[in-house]
MMTF fields as JSON, N, C-alpha, C and O atoms, coordinates in Angstrom:
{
  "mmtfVersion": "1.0.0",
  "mmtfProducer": "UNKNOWN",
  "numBonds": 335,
  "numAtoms": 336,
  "numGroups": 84,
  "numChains": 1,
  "numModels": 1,
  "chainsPerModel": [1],
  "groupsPerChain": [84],
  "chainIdList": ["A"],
  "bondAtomList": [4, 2, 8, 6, 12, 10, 16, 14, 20, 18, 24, 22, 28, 26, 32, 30, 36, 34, 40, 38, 44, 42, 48, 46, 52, 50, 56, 54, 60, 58, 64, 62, 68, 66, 72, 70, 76, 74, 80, 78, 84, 82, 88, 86, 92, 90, 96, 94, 100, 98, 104, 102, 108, 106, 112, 110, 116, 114, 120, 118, 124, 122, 128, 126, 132, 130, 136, 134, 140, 138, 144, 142, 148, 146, 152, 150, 156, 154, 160, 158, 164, 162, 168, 166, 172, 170, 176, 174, 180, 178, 184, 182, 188, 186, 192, 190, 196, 194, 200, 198, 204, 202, 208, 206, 212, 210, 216, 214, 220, 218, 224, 222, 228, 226, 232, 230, 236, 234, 240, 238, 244, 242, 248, 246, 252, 250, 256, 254, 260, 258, 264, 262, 268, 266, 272, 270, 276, 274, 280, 278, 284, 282, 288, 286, 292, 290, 296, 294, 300, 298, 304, 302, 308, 306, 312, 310, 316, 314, 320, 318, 324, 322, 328, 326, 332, 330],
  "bondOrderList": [1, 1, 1, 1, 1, 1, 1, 1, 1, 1, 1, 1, 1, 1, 1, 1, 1, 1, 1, 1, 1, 1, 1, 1, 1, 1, 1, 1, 1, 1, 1, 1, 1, 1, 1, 1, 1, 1, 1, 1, 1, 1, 1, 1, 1, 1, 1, 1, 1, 1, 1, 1, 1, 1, 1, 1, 1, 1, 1, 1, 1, 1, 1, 1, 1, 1, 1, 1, 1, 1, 1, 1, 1, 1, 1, 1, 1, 1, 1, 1, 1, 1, 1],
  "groupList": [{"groupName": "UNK", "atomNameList": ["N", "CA", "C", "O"], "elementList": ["N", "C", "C", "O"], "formalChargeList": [0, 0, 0, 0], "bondAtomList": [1, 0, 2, 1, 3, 2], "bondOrderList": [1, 1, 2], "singleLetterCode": "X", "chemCompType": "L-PEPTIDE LINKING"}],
  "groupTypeList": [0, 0, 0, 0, 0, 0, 0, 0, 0, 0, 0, 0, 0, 0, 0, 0, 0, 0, 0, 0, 0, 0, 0, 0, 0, 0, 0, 0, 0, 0, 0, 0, 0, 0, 0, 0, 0, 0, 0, 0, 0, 0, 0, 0, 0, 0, 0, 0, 0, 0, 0, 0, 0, 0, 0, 0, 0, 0, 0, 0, 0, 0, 0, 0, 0, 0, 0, 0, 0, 0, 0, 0, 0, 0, 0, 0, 0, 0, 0, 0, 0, 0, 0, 0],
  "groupIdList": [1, 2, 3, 4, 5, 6, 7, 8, 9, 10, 11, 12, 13, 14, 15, 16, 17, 18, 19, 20, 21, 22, 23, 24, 25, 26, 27, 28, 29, 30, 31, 32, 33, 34, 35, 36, 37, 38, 39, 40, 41, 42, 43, 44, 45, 46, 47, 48, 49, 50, 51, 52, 53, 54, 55, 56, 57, 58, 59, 60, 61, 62, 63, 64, 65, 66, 67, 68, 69, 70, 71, 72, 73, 74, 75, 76, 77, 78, 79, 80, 81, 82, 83, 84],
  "secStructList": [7, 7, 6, 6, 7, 7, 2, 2, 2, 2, 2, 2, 2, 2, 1, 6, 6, 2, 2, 2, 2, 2, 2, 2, 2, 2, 2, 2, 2, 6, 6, 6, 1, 7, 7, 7, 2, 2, 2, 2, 2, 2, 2, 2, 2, 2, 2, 2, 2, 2, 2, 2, 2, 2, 2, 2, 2, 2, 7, 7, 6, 6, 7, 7, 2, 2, 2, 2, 2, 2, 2, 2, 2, 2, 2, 2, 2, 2, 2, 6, 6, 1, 7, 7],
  "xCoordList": [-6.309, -4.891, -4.478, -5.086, -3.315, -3.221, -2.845, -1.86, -3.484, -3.121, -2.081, -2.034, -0.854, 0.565, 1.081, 2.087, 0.902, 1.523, 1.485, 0.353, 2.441, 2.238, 2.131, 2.765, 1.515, 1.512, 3.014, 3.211, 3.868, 5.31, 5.806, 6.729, 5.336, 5.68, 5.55, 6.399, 3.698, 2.803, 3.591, 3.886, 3.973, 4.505, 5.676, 5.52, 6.249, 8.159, 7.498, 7.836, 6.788, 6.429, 5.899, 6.405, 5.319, 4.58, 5.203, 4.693, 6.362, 7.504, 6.798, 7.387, 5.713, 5.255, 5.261, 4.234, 6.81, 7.409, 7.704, 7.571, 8.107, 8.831, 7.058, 6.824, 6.284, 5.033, 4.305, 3.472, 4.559, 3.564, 4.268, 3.648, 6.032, 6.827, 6.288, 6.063, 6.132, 5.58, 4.204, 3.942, 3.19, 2.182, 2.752, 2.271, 3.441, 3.71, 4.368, 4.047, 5.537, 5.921, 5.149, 5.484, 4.025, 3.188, 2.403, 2.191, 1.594, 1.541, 1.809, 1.026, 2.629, 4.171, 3.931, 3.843, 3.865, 4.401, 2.935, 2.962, 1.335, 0.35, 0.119, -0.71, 0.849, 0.821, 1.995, 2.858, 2.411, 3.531, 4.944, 5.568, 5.47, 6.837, 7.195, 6.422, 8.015, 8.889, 9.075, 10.056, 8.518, 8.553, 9.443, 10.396, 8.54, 9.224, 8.548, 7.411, 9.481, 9.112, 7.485, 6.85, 7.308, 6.011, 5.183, 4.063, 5.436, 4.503, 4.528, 3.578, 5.53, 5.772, 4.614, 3.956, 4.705, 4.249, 2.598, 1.889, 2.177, 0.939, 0.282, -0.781, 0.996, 1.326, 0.666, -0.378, 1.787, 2.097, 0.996, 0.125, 0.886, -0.118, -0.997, -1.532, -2.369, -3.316, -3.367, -4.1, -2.201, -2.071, -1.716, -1.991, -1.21, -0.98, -2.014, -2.131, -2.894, -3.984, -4.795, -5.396, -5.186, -6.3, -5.781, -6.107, -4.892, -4.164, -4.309, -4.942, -3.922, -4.292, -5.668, -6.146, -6.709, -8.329, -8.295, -8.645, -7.837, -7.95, -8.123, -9.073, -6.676, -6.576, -7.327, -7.846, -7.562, -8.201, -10.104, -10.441, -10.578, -11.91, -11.361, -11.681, -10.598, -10.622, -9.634, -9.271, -9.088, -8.468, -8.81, -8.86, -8.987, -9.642, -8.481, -7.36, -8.377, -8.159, -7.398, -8.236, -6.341, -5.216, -5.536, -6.085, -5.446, -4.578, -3.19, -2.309, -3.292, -1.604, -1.02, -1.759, 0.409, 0.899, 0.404, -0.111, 0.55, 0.731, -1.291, -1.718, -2.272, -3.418, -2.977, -2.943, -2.735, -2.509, -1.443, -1.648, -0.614, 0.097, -0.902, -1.032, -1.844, -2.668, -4.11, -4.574, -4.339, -4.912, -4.374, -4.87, -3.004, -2.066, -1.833, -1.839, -1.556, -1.315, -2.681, -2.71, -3.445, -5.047, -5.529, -6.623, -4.865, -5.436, -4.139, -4.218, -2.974, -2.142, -2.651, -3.121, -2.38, -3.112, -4.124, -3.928, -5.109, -6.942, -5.917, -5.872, -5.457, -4.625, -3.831, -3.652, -3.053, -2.267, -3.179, -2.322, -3.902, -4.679, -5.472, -5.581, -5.993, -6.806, -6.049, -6.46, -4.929, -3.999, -3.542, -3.305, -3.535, -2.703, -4.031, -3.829],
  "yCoordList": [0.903, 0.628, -0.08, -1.07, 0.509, -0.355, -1.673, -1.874, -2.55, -3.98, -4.086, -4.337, -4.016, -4.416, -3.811, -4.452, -2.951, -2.322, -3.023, -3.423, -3.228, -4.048, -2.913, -1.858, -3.222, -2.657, -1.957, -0.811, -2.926, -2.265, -1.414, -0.65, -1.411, 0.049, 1.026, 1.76, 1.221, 2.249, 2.992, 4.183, 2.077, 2.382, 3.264, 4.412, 2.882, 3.163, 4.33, 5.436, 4.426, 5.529, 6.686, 7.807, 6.511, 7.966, 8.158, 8.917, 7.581, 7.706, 7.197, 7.525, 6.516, 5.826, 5.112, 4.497, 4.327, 3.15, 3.485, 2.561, 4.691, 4.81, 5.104, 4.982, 5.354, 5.541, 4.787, 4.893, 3.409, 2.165, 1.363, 0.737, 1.678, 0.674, 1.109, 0.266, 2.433, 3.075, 2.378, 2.41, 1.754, 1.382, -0.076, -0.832, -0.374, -2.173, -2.555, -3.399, -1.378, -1.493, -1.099, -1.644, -0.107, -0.352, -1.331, -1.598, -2.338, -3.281, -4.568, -5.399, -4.594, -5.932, -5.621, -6.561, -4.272, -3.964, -4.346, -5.076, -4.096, -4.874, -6.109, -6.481, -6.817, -8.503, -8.571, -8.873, -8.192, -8.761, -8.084, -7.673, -7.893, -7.685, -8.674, -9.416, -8.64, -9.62, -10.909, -10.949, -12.13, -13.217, -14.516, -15.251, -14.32, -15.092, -14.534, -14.085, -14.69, -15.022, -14.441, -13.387, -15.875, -16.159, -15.505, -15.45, -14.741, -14.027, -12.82, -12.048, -12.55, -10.954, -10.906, -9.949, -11.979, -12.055, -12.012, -11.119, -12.762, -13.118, -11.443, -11.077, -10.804, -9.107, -8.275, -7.723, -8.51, -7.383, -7.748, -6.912, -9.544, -9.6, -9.241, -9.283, -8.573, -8.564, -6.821, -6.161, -6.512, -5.007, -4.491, -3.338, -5.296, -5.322, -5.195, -4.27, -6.246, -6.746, -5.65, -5.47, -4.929, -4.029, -3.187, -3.408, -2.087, -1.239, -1.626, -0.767, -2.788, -2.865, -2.852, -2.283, -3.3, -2.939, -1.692, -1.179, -1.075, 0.832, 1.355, 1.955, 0.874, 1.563, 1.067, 1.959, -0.022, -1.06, 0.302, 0.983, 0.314, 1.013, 2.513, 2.919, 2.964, 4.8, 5.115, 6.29, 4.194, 4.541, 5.16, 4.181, 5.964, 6.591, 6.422, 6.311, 6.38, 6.322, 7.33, 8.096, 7.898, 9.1, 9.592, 10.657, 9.171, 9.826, 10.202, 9.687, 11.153, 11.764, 10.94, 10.037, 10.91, 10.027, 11.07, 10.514, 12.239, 12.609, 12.891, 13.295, 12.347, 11.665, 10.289, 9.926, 9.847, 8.203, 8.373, 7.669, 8.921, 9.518, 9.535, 8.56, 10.538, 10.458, 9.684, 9.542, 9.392, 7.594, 7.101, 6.927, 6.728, 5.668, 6.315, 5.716, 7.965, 8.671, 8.305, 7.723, 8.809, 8.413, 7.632, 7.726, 6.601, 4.845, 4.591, 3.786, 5.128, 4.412, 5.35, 4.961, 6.463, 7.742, 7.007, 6.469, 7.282, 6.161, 4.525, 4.107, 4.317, 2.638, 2.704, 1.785, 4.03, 3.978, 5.003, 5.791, 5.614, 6.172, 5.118, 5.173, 4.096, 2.992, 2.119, 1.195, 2.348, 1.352, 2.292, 1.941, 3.4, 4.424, 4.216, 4.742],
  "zCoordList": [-13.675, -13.573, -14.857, -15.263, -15.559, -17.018, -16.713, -16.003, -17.148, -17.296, -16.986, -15.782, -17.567, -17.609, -16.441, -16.135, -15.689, -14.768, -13.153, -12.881, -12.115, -11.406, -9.76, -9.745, -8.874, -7.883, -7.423, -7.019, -7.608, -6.728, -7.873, -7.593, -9.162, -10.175, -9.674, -9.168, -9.823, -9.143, -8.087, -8.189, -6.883, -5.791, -6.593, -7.009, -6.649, -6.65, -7.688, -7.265, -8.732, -9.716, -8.705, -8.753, -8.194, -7.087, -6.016, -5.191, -5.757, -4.592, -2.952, -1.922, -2.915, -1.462, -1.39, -1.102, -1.648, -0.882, 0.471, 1.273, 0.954, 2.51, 3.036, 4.238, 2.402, 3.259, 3.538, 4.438, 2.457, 2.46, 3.911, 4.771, 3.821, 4.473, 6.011, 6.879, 6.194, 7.675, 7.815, 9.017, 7.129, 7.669, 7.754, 8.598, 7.182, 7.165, 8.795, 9.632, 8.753, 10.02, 11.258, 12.31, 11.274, 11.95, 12.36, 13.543, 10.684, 11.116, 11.627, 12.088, 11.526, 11.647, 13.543, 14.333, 13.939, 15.812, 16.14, 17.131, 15.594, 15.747, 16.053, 16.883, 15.391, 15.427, 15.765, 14.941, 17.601, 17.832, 17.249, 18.228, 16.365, 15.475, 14.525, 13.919, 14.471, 13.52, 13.911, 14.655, 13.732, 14.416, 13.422, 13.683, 12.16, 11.35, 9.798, 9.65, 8.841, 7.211, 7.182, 7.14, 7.234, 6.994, 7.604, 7.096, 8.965, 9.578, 9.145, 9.28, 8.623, 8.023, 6.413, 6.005, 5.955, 4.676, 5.143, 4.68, 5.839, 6.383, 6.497, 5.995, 7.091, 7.283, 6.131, 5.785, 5.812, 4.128, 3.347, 3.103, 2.684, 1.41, 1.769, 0.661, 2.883, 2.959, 2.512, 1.776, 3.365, 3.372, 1.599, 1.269, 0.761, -0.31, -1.172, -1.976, -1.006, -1.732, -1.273, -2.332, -0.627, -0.054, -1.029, -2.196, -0.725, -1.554, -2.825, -3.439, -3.68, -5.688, -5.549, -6.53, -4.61, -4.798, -5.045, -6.108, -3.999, -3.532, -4.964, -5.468, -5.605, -6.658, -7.677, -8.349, -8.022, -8.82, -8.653, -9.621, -7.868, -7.499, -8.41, -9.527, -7.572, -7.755, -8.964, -9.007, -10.045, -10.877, -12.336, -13.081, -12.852, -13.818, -15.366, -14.869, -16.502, -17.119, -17.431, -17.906, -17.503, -18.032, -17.209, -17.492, -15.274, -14.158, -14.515, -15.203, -13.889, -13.405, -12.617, -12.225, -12.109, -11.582, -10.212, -9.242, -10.206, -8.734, -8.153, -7.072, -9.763, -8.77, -8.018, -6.842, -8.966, -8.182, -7.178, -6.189, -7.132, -5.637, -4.887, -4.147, -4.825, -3.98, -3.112, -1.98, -4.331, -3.888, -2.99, -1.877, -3.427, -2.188, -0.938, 0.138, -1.126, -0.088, 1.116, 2.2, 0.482, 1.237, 1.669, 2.225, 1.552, 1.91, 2.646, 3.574, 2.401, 3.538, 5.006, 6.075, 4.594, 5.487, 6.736, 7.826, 6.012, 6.468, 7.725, 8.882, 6.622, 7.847, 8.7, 9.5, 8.714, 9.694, 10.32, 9.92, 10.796, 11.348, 12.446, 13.671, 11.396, 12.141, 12.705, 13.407, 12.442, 13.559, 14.955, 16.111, 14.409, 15.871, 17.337, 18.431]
}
């Protein structure tokens, strides 16, 4: 992953923001729903942080954007699977 580039780029660059947001909201109805802030965050950063590993592991040097599309596709894929 190039240095300078930040996870919510990546995202918004390969268009799976509405796909990441479907596992978040999956997991958010896991733990209850929406309770507060902080519980939402408690949520997301873990689910966040897993995902920049994902890519951080399987990222190769002069990927295409629509490989790294698919990376993310595959790992959100894999989590919301393990949540259904």
């Amino acid at each position: 992953m190039p240095v300078a580039t930040t996870l919510e780029t990546i995202i918004d660059q390969t268009g799976e923001m509405e796909h990441l947001n479907d596992l978040v909201l999956l997991s958010l109805d896991r733990a209850g729903g929406f309770t507060s802030t902080e519980a939402y965050f408690s949520t997301v950063q873990p689910i966040l942080d897993l995902l920049e590993v994902e890519i951080r592991v399987r990222y190769q040097p002069g990927m295409s954007k629509n490989e790294m599309k698919l990376i993310i596709q595959d790992w959100i894929d894999t989590e919301i699977r393990t949540l259904q």
